[in-house]
N, C-alpha and C positions, 0 to 999 in steps of 0.2 A: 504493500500500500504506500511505503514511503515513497518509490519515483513515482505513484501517481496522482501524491498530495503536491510532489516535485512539481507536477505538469500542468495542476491546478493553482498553485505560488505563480507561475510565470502569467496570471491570465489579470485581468486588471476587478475589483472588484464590480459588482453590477447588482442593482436591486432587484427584488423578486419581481419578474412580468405579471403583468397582471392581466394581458391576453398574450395570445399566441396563436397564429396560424401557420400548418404545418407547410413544411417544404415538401413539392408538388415533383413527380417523375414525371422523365418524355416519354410517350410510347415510341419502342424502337419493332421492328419488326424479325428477327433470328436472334436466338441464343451466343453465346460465343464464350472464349475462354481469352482470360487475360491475367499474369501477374498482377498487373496494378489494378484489379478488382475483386470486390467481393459479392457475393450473390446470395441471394436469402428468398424463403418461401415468401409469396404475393398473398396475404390470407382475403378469405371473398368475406368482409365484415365492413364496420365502421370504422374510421380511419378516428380514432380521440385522446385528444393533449388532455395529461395529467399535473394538477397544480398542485401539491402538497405542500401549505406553512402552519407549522404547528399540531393542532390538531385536525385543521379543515382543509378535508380533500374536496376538489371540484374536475366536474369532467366537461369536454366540451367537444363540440365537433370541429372539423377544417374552419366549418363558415361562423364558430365560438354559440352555436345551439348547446345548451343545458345538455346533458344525458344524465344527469344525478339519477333524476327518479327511474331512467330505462333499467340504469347497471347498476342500482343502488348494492345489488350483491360486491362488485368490481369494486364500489367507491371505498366500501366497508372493510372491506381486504386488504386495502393499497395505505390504510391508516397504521398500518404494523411498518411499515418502510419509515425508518429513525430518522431519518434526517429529512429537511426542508427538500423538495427537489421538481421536478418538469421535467414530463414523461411525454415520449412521443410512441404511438404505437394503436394496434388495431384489435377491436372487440368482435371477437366471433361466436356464434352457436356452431357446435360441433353434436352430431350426434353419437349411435352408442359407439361407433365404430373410430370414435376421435374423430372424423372429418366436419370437415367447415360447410355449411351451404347456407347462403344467403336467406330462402326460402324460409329455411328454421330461424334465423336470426329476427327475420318480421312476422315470423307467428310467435314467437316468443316476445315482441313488443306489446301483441295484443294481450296474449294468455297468458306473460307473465310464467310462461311454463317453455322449460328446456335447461340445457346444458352452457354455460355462457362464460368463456374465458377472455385473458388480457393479453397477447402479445406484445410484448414492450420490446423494440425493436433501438430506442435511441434515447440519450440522456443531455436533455437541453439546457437545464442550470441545475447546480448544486450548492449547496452549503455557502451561499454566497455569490458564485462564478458563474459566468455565461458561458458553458460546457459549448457551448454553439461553433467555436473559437479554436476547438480542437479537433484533431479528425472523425472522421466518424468510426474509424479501428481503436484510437484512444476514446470515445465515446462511449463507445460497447463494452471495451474492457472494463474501465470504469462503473458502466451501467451494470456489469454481470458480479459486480465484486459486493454492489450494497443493494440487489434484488433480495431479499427472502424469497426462501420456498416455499410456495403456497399452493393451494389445490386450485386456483382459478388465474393466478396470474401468472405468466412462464417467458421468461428472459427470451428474446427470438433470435438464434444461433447460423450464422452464417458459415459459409466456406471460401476459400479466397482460390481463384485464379481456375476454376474448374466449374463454370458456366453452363456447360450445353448437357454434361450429366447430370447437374441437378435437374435442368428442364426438361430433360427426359424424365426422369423420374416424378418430375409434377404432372409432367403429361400423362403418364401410364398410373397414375392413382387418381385421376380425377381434380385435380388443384389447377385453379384459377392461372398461375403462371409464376414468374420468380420477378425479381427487381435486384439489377446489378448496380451497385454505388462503388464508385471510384474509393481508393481505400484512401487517398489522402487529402479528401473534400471535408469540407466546411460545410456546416448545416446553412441553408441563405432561407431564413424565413417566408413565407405567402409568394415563394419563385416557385416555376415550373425550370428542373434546373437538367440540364444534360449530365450532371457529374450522378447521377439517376437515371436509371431505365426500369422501364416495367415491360417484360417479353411476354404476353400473351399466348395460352397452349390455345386460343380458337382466336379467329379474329371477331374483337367485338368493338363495339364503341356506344356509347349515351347519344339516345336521342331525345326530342322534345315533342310530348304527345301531343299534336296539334289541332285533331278529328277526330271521327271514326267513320265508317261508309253503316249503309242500313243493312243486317242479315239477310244469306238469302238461302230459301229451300228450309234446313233444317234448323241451322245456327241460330243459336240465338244471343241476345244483347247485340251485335255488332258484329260488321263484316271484319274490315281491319283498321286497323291505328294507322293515320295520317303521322309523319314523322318530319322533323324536320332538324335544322341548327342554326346556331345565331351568325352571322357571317356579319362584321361590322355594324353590331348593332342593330342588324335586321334578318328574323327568320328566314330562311330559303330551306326549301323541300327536298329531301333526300330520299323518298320512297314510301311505302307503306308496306305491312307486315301485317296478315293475316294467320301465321301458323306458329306455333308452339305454344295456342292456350289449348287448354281444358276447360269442364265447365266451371271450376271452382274458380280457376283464378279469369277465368273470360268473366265470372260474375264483378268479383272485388276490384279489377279494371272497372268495369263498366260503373258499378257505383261510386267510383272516386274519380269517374269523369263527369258526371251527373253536377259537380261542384263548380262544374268552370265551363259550362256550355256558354257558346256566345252565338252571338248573332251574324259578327262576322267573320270573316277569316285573318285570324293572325300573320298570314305572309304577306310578304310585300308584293309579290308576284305568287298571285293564287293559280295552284294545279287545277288540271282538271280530273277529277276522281271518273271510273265508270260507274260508279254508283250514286247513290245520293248521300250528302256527304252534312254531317250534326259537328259544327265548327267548335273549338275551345279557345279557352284563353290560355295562354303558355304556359303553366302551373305545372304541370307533370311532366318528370325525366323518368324514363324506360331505359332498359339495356337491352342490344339487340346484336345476335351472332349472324354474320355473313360473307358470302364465300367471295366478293370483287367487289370493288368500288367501281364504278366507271370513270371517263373520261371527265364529265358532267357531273360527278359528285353523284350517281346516282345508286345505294344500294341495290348488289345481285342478291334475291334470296334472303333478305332479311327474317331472321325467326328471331321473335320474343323471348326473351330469357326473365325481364321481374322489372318492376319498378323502381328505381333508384331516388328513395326520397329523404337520401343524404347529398343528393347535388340539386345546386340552385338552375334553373335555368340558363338564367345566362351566363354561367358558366361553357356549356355545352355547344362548344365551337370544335367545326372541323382540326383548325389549326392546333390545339391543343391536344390532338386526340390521331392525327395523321403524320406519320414522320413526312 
């Protein structure tokens, strides 16, 4: 511990943040192997900064949304951790089999029932210091030296320089994908930073529910989601997606679109649907897997994968989301 109280003497002091927004990955598109990188499991949860002084822990999302009362399990845990500290890291439902699925993680919002842990991935100020300042290899070491062991919160352990085996191996058990962080970068707060990647085992991207078209023949609630992204401040249309609901979740869509029906259409250059087509206001971000983009920006093959309503709309820009 002494060279890395050594490493923490060298840093200037700084008072305790009172918000924090994390630092954002680019998405890159292959795997790869590099000495000067480390690579680490991408978990499919809630991305949430931990504030701990004294006795009062708080939790928060990217965009500084509350999660106390979601994870109050998570909050109540993280108050055995001795010292003052900011935590950066992702809250998943796993179920019996330890794996992560997003799906569990918003039914256990509702019911309040499931499996719910803390991967802490990064250590952003300590005992005084804006850990920020240091690499993020000296970050983790740090951060793995004053985690307690606990049954819901678990330090999140990287490999250095052996890339494309770990994404194999996220690939071949069902895991969302890995994130390669350069091993001698600096945390740069609320940036989307290169010194970060997130490698993807399907290609997906967030889109913004825009419509729905009317059912037809069997289906019911709705044909498909109207989809778009914010491209300078103004939605533009990227496709629609009609396949990967059921009737469970084609319901819970359809009544959390039922809140933001409009009269007009949200784009600036309105599609023409072949159907008839029930317009929203840009309130809801969806995730959606697909095999091409086109020329045009325009999704091949879009399938529904879940609702994402830990991203703000207008965040959900091609350019952030396209290498």
């Amino acid at each position: 511990m002494k060279a890395k109280e050594k490493k923490l003497s060298d840093l200037l002091k700084s008072p305790f943040p009172e918000t924090i927004k994390p630092m954002l990955a680019t998405l890159t598109d292959k795997a790869f192997n590099n000495k000067e990188w480390i690579f680490e499991i991408k978990w499919d949860g809630y991305r949430t900064i931990t504030r701990k002084k004294g006795k009062l822990v708080s939790l928060s999302s990217r965009n500084l949304t509350s999660f106390d009362k979601q994870f109050h399990t998570i909050k109540k845990s993280l108050a055995a951790i001795n010292n003052d500290v900011v935590l950066d890291g992702e809250v998943v439902a796993v179920d019996e089999n330890n794996m992560p699925g997003f799906q569990i993680l918003q039914n256990y919002q509702k019911t309040g029932i499931g499996n719910i842990v803390y991967y802490v991935f990064d250590l952003l100020w300590f005992k005084g210091y804006d850990t920020k300042k240091l690499t993020v290899i000296e970050r983790k070491e740090l951060l793995k030296s004053i985690l307690p062991e606990m049954d819901n919160i678990f330090y999140c352990d990287h490999i250095a320089e052996k890339g494309i085996s770990l994404f194999k191996e996220a690939k071949q058990t069902g895991l969302e994908g890995i994130i390669a962080k350069k091993a001698n970068s600096l945390y740069y707060e609320n940036t989307r930073s290169h010194s970060w990647l997130k490698i993807k085992t399907t290609q997906a991207m967030e889109a913004v529910v825009c419509g729905y078209t009317e059912p037809r023949g069997s289906r019911k609630y709705f044909g498909a989601l109207i989809l778009g992204v914010f491209d300078k401040g103004k939605l533009t249309y990227i496709g629609h997606t009609g396949t990967g609901f059921n009737e469970n979740n084609q319901k819970t869509v359809y009544n959390l679109m039922q809140k933001y029906v409009s009269a007009v259409s949200p784009f600036e250059k309105t599609p023409k649907p072949n159907a008839p087509v029930t317009w929203l206001k840009p309130k809801i971000v969806c995730e959606v897997k697909y095999s091409q983009l086109t020329e045009d920006n325009i999704l091949r093959h879009p399938v529904f994968i879940k609702i994402r309503d830990d991203k703000k709309p207008s965040e959900v820009t091609l350019k952030s989301q396209i290498k």
